[in-house]
C-alpha distance (Angstrom), angle and dihedral (degrees) to the residues before:
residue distance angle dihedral
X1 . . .
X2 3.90 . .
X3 3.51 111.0 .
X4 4.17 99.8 177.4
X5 3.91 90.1 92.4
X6 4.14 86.8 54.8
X7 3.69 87.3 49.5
X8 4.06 90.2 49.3
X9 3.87 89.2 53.9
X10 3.38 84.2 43.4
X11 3.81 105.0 55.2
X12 4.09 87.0 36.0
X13 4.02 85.2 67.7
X14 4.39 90.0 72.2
X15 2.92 113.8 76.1
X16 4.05 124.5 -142.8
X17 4.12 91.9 -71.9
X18 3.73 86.8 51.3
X19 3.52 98.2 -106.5
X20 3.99 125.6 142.0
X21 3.08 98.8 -117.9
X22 3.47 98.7 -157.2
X23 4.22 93.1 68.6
X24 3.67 75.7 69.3
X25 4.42 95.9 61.8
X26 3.67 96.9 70.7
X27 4.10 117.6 155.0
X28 4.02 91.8 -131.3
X29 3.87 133.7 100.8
X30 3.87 94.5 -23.3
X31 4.19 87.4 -149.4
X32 3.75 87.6 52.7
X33 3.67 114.6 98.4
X34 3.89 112.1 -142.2
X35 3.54 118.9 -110.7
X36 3.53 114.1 -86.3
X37 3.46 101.1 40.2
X38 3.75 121.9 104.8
X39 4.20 114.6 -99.9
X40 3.35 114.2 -123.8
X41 4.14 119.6 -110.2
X42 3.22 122.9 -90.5
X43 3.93 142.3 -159.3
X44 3.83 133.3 177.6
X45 3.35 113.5 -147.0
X46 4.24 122.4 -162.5
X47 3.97 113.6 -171.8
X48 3.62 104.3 -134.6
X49 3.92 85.9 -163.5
X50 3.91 106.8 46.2
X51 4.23 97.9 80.7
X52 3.95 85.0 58.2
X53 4.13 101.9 41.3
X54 3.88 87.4 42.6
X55 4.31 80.8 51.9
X56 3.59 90.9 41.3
X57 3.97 92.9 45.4
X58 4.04 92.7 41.0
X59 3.66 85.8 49.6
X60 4.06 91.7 60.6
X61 3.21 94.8 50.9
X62 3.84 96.3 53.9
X63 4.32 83.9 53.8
X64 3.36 83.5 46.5
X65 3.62 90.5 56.5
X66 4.24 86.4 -134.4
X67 3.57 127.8 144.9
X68 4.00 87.0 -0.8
X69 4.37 110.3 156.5
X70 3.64 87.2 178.7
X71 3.57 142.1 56.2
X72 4.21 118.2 176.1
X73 3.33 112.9 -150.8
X74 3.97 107.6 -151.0
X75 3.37 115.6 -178.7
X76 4.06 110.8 -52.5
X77 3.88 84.4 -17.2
X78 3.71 135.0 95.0
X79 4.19 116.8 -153.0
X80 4.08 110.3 -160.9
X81 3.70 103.9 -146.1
X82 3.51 150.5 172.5
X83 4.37 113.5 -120.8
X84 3.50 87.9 -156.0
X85 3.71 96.6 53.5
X86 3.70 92.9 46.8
X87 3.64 104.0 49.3
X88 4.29 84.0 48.4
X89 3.72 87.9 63.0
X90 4.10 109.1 25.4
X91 4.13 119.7 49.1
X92 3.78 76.4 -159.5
X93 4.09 90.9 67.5
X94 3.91 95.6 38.4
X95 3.41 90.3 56.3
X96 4.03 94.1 46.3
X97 3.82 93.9 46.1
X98 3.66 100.1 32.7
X99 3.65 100.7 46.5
X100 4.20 135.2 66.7
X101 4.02 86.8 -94.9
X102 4.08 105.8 128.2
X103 4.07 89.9 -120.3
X104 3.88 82.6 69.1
X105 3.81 80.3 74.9
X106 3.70 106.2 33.8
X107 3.81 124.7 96.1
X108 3.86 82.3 -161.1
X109 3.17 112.4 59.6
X110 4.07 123.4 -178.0
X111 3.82 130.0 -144.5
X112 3.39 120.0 -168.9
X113 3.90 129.8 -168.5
X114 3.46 99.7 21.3
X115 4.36 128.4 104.8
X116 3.64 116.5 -99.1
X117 3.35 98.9 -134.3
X118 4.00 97.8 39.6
X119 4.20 85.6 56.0
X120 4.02 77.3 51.0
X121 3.71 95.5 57.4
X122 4.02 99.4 39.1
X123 3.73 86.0 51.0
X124 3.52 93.7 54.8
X125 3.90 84.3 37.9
X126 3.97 83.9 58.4
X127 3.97 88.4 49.9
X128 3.91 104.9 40.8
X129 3.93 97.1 14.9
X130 3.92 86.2 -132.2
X131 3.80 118.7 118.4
X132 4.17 119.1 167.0
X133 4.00 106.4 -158.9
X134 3.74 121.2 -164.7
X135 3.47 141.7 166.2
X136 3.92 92.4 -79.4
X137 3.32 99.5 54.4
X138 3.76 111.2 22.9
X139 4.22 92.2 86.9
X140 3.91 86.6 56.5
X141 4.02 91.9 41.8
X142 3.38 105.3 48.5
X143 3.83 92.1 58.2
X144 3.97 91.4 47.9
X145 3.89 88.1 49.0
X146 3.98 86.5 45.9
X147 3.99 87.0 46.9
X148 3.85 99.8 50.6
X149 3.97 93.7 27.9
X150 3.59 100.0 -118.8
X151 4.02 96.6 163.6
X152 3.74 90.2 -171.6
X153 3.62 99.9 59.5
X154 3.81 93.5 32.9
X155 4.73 82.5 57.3
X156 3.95 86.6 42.4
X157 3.73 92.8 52.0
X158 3.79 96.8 43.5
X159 3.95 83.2 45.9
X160 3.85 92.2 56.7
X161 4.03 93.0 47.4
X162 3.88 92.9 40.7
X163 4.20 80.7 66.3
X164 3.48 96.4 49.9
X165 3.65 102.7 58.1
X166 3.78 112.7 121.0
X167 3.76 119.5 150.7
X168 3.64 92.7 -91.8
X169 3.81 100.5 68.7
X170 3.94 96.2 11.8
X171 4.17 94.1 108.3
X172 4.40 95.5 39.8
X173 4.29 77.3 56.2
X174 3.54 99.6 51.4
X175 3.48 88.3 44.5
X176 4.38 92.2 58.8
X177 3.63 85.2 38.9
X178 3.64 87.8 59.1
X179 3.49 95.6 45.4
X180 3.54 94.3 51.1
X181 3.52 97.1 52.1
X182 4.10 85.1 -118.7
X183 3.73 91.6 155.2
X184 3.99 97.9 179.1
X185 3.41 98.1 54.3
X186 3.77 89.8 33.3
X187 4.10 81.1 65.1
X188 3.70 89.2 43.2
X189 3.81 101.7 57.5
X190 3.94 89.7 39.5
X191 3.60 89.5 57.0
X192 3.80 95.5 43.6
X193 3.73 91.6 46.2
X194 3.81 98.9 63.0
X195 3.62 90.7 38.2
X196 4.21 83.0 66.5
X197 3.56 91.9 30.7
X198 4.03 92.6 60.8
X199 3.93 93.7 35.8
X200 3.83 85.9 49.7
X201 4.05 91.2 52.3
X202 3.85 88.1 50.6
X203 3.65 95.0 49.0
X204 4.01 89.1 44.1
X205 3.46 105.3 45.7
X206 3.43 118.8 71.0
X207 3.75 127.0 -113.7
X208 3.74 103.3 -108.0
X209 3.69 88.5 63.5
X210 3.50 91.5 45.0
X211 3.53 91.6 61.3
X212 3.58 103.9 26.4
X213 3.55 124.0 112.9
X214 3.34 118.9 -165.1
């Protein structure tokens, strides 16, 4: 029996690296590579710049007024907005939109007891997650942060007032603090307020009662 044509078909199964290529024609996971053959290279690859161009983009559209399914009507002003944008950054959203509450189904939804232009500036916070507070807006802001649970704005805030105690406004701030249930800087302006309450008693009172004793 000849056997050169079996070697032929034989040899004709390698292909040019030498390999059989039938080890290769297996009937398992068809994106599998069999063992033996090299895996291909691989590299994972996290853009450092698409959270804040998909902000910056999202937030266009909003001033745009396109693909809006909310509008927040704040006093005599209207606030085009995004629900899924506002329930990512306030608990006070996700629970509005996400729950059996009748805004969940409103396109207009109303907010009551909160500054018009402090809702401005945590929407925009929402949007652009940039917020600048100052001295003549931080008693309106803190409340709307308080209001729609935005922790970060509500630390900022007490941050800013924490460094502008002085012994002129040090009592009015523990007093907002308290209100506000801002228990850090509630701690902070107690403890800087009888620090200048005792240093004002020792520069008040004069000496021979200082050192009298009895």
């Amino acid at each position: 029996m000849d056997t050169k044509p079996m070697r032929r078909a034989t040899s004709a199964r390698q292909d040019a690296t030498g390999m059989d290529i039938t080890s290769r024609c297996t009937l398992g996971d068809p994106n599998k590579l069999p063992e033996g053959v090299p895996q291909p290279a691989r590299m994972p690859y996290i853009s450092d710049k698409h959270p804040r161009q998909t902000l910056e983009v999202i937030n266009l559209l909003r001033k745009h007024r396109e693909l809006c399914d909310v509008v927040l009507v704040v006093g005599a002003k209207k606030i085009y907005a995004h629900r899924v944008i506002l329930s990512a950054c306030s608990p006070y959203f996700r629970a509005m939109f996400t729950g059996e509450l009748a805004e969940s189904r409103q396109t207009e939804v109303v907010i009551r007891d909160i500054d018009e232009r402090a809702m401005e500036l945590l929407i925009d916070f929402a949007y652009t997650s940039q917020v600048t507070v100052e001295e003549g807006n931080v008693q309106t802001l803190l409340p709307a942060a308080c209001l729609l649970q935005l922790a970060e704005i509500q630390e900022a805030c007490c941050e800013f007032l924490k460094r502008q105690l002085d012994p002129s406004n040090c009592l009015g701030i523990r007093a907002f603090a308290d209100t506000h249930s801002c228990r850090e800087l509630l701690r902070i302006a107690d403890k800087f307020t009888q620090h200048n309450f005792q240093e004002h008693c020792c520069v008040s009172v004069p000496v021979c009662f200082i050192h009298h004793k009895g």
